[in-house]
Residue, then its C-alpha position, 0 to 999 in steps of 0.5 A: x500500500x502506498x503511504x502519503x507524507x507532508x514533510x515541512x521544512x525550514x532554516x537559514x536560506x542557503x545553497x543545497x537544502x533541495x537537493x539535501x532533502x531531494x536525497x531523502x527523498x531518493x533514499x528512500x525511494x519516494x515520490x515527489x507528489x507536490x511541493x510548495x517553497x518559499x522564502x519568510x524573511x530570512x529564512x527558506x521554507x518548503x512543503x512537500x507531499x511525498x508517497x511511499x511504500x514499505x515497511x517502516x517508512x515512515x520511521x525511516x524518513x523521520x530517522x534521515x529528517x533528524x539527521x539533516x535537522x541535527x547537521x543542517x536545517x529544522x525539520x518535521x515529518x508529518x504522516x498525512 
């Protein structure tokens, strides 16, 4: 069965963010459904609707979201 996730993320505006979270998103072999990006002051904003398949996907995706908030930006994982 195929999963839906929202993942939302923000931080200071800089080169790489996309392509850090594009490379979760290819880890884990998801799929791009629709995103949203944009800029609140200083800081880059994105929305993105994800679909999946596979055992414990979401976790997985929570555990790369964590190591990238943890290394680079802030981010939240949201089953939707």
């Amino acid at each position: 069965m195929e999963n839906k996730f929202i993942l939302t993320a923000f931080g200071k505006d800089r080169p790489g963010i996309v392509s850090e979270i594009a490379e979760i998103i290819f880890e884990n072999k998801c799929n791009l459904e629709d995103s949203n990006m944009g800029r609140l002051a200083d800081e880059f904003t994105l929305i993105l609707l994800l679909t999946g398949k596979g055992d414990n996907l979401q976790e997985k995706l929570s555990r790369d979201c964590k190591r990238l908030e943890r290394e680079k930006i802030s981010l939240c994982l949201s089953v939707h």
